[in-house]
BATORLUM-333268 format. One line per 3 residues: number of its first residue (from 1); for each residue x, z, y of C-alpha. Coordinates in steps of 0.2 Angstrom, whole numbers, plus 5000, padded with zeros to 4 digits. Layout:
BEGIN
NUM) X,Z,Y ~ ... .
END
This chain:
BEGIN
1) 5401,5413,5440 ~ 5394,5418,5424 ~ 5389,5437,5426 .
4) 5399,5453,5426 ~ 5406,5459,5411 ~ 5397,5475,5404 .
7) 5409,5493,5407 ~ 5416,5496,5388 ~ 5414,5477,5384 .
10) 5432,5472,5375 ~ 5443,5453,5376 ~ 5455,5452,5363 .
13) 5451,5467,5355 ~ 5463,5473,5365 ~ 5457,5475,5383 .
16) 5443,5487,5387 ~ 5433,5482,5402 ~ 5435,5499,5414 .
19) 5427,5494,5431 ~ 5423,5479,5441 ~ 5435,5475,5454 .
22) 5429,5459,5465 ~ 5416,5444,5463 ~ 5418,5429,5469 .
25) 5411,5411,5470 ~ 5425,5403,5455 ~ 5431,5422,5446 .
28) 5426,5439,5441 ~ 5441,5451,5443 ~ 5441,5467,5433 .
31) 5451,5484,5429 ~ 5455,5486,5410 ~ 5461,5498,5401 .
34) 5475,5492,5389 ~ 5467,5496,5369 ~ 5487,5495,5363 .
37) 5497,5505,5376 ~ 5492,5522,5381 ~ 5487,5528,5401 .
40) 5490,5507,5404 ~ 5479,5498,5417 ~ 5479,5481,5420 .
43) 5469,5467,5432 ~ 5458,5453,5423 ~ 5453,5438,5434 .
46) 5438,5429,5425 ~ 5438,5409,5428 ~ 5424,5401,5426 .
49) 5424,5383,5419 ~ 5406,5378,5416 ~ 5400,5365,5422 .
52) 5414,5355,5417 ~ 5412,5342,5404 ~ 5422,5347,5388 .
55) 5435,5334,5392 ~ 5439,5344,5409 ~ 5438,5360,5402 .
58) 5453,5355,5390 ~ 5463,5347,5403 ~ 5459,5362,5414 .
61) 5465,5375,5399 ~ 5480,5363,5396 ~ 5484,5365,5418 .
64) 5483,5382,5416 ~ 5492,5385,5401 ~ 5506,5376,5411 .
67) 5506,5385,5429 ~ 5504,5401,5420 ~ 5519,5398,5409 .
70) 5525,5396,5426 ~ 5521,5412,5434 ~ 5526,5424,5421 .
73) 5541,5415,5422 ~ 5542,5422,5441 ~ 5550,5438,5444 .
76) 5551,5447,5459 ~ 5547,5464,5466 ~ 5533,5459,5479 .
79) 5525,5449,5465 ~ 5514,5459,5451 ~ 5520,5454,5434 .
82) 5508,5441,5425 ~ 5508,5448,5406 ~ 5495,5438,5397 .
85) 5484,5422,5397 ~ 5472,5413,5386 ~ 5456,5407,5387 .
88) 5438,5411,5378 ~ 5421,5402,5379 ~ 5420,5394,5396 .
91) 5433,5404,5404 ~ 5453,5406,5409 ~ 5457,5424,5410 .
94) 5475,5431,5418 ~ 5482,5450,5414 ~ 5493,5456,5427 .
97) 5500,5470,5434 ~ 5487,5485,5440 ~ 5495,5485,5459 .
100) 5487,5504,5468 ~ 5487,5501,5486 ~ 5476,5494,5499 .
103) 5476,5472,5505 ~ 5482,5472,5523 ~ 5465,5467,5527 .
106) 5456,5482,5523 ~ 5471,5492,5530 ~ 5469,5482,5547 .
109) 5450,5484,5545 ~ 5451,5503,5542 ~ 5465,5509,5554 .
112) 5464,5496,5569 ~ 5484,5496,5573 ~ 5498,5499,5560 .
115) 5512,5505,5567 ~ 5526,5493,5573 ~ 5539,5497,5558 .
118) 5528,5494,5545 ~ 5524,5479,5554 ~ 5540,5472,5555 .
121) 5544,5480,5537 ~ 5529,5468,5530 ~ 5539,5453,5538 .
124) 5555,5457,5531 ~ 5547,5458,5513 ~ 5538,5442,5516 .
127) 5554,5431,5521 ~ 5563,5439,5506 ~ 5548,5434,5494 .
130) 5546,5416,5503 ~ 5564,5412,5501 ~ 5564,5416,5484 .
133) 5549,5405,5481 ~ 5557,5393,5490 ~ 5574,5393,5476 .
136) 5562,5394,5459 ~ 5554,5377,5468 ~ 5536,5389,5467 .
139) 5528,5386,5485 ~ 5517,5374,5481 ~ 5506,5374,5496 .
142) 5507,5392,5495 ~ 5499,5391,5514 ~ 5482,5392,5504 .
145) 5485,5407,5498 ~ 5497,5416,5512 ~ 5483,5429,5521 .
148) 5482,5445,5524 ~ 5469,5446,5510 ~ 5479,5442,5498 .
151) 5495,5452,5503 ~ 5494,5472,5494 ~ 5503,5487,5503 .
154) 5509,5500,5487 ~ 5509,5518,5496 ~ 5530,5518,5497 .
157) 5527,5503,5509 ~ 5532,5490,5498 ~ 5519,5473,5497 .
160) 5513,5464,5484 ~ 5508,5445,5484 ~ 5495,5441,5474 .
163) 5486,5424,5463 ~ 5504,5416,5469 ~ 5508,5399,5456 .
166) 5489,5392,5453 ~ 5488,5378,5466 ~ 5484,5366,5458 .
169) 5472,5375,5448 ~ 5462,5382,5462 ~ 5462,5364,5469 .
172) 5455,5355,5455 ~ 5439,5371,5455 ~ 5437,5371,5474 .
175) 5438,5352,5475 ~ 5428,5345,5489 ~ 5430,5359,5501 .
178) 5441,5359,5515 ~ 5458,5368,5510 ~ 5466,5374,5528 .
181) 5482,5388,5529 ~ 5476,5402,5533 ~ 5486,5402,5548 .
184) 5492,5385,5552 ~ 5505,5379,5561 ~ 5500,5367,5577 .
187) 5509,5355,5572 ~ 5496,5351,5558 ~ 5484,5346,5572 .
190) 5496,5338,5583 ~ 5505,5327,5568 ~ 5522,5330,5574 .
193) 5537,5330,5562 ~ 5540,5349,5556 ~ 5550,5357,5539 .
196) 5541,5367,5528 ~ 5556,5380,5534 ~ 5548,5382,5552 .
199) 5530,5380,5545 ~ 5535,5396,5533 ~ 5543,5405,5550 .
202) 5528,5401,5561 ~ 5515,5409,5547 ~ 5527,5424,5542 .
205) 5527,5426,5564 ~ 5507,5423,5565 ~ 5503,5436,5551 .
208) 5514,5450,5561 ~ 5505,5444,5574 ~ 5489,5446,5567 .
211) 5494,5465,5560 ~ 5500,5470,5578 ~ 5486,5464,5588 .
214) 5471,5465,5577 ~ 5469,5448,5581 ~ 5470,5433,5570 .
217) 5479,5417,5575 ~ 5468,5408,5563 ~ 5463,5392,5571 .
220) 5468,5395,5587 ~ 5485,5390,5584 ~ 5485,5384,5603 .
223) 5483,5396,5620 ~ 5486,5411,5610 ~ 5488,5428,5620 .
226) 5505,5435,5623 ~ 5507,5450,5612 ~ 5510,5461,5626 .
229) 5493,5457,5634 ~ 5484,5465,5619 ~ 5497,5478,5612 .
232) 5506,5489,5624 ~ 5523,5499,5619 ~ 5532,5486,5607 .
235) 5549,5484,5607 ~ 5556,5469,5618 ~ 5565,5464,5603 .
238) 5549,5464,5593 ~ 5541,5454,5605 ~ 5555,5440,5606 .
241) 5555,5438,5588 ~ 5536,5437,5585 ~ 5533,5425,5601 .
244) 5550,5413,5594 ~ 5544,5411,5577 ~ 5528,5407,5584 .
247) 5532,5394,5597 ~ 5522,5377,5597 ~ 5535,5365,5597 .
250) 5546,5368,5579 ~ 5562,5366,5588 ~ 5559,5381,5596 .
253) 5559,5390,5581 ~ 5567,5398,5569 ~ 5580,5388,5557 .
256) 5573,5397,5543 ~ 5565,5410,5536 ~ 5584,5419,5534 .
259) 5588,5417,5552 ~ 5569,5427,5557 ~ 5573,5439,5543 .
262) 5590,5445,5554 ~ 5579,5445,5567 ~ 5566,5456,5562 .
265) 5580,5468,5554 ~ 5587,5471,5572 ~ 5570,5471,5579 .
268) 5565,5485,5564 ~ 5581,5496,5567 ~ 5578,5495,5586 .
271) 5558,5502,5583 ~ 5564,5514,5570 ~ 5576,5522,5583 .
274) 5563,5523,5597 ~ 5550,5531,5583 ~ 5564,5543,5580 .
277) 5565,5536,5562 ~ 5581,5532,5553 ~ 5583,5515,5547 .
280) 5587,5515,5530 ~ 5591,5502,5516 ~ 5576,5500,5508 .
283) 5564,5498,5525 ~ 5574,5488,5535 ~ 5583,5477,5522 .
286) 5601,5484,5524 ~ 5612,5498,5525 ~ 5620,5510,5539 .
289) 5637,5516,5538 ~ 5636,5534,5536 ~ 5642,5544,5553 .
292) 5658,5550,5557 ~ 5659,5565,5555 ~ 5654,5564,5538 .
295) 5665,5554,5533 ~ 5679,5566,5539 ~ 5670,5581,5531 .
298) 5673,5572,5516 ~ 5691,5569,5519 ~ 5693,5587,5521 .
301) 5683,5590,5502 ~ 5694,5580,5497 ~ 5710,5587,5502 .
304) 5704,5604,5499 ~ 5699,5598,5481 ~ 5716,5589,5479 .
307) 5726,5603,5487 ~ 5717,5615,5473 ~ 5721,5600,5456 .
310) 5740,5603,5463 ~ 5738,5623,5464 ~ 5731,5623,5445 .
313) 5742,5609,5439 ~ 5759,5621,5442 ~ 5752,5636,5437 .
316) 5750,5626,5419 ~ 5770,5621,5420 ~ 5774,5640,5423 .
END
């Protein structure tokens, strides 16, 4: 990678350089401060292309060009908006959205355990964002890039997913190194027949099981410890959906990533109520019928308040 951009430094005359972010082997990503809209922050990742012959590097702007097109075309609410693209010297820069919040990794890192509905909440927003995916055509060996580094949690508990749609970008720069999911499914070892539906369900189930144990199935897809032998106190209905989306064989499994979903909705609602939470809409991905005696207190109102129209109504006849 060439070297960090300088604090101050501008690209486009429009985005000011305001604090490196991350360094890696093939990008530099940056905060920027956007020159045109006021208070705006933005996330610049730097692509190096040197190296390349000049040929390459024009069919590596043209391959970008395209699966950029592509991912601003994505719109989602776990997916930070891409709102720009182009390329300048020997690199490829993307502007997306400035997401706050912490990647599961470091959250894992720096509280030990999470609690269970969070957890479960995580697994929810993943099925939703993977089936989505899954209608726009976009997974694209998304495996890659499915960890828990690459997964943001905003402080209202909604995720974000980031660097989704550059596969085969990222395959072309990283070529001749051994490209593994980061939790892969057994049957990638054992060569038996598996759809990407139940590979989706078994790394949704191995990345809740990575957050509620602290330990990562990367691996060791085989002979994994039963969640109860490393995490006391969860919910048997937690426990049931984790250990089924996660079974070896891929008939075991889950259809699909809809069919977890429902099971991780009963299994959140279910933790919610032990945590003496309230489910609500939002967290555990529907709603609850407001109680009874609500509902009659609002009949009441209402007659009261059409008993009252009637009074006023006459006295205007008089």
């Amino acid at each position: 990678m060439p070297a960090l951009l300088p604090v101050g430094s501008n690209l486009r005359n429009r985005y000011r350089i305001h604090s490196p972010l991350a360094q890696t082997k093939y990008c530099n990503i940056y905060v920027a401060q956007d020159g045109h809209l006021t208070n705006k922050f933005w996330v610049i990742k730097e692509i190096s292309i040197y190296g390349f012959s000049p040929g390459d590097r024009s069919k590596l702007s043209q391959l970008f060009q395209a699966e950029a097109y592509q991912a601003s075309a994505l719109d989602h609410v776990c997916l930070p908006k891409l709102i720009d693209f182009f390329a300048q010297g020997q690199c490829l820069y993307l502007v997306r959205e400035f997401v706050p919040g912490f990647d599961l990794a470091s959250l894992l890192e720096g509280r030990r355990i999470l609690p269970e509905t969070e957890i479960i909440n995580v697994g929810i927003q993943l099925c939703d964002l993977l089936s989505y995916l899954q209608s726009k055509n976009s997974l694209n060996s998304l495996g890659n890039d499915l960890k828990l580094t690459n997964i943001v949690m905003r402080n209202d508990g909604r995720i974000a997913m980031l660097d989704i749609g550059f596969t085969t970008l990222n395959g072309i720069l990283k070529s001749g190194e051994e490209q593994l999911p980061a939790y892969p499914p057994p049957e990638q070892f054992t060569g038996a027949f598996s759809s990407e539906n139940k590979k989706l369900v078994y790394m949704v189930g191995a990345i809740l099981y990575n957050l509620l144990t602290n330990v990562s199935p990367s691996g060791a897809s085989f002979g994994l410890p039963a969640l109860e032998s490393l995490r006391q106190g969860l919910s048997a209905s937690t426990k049931s959906t984790v250990s089924k989306a996660m079974r070896n064989d891929p008939r075991d499994r889950f259809n699909n990533l809809s069919d977890l979903r429902n099971g991780l909705v009963k299994s959140y609602q279910i933790a919610a109520k032990r945590a003496g939470m309230k489910p609500t809409g939002s967290m555990a991905g529907e709603s609850s019928p407001p109680p009874s005696w609500l509902w009659i207190l609002g009949m009441i109102f209402a007659c009261l308040i059409g008993g009252a129209m009637v009074v006023i109504y006459q006295m205007f006849l008089r």
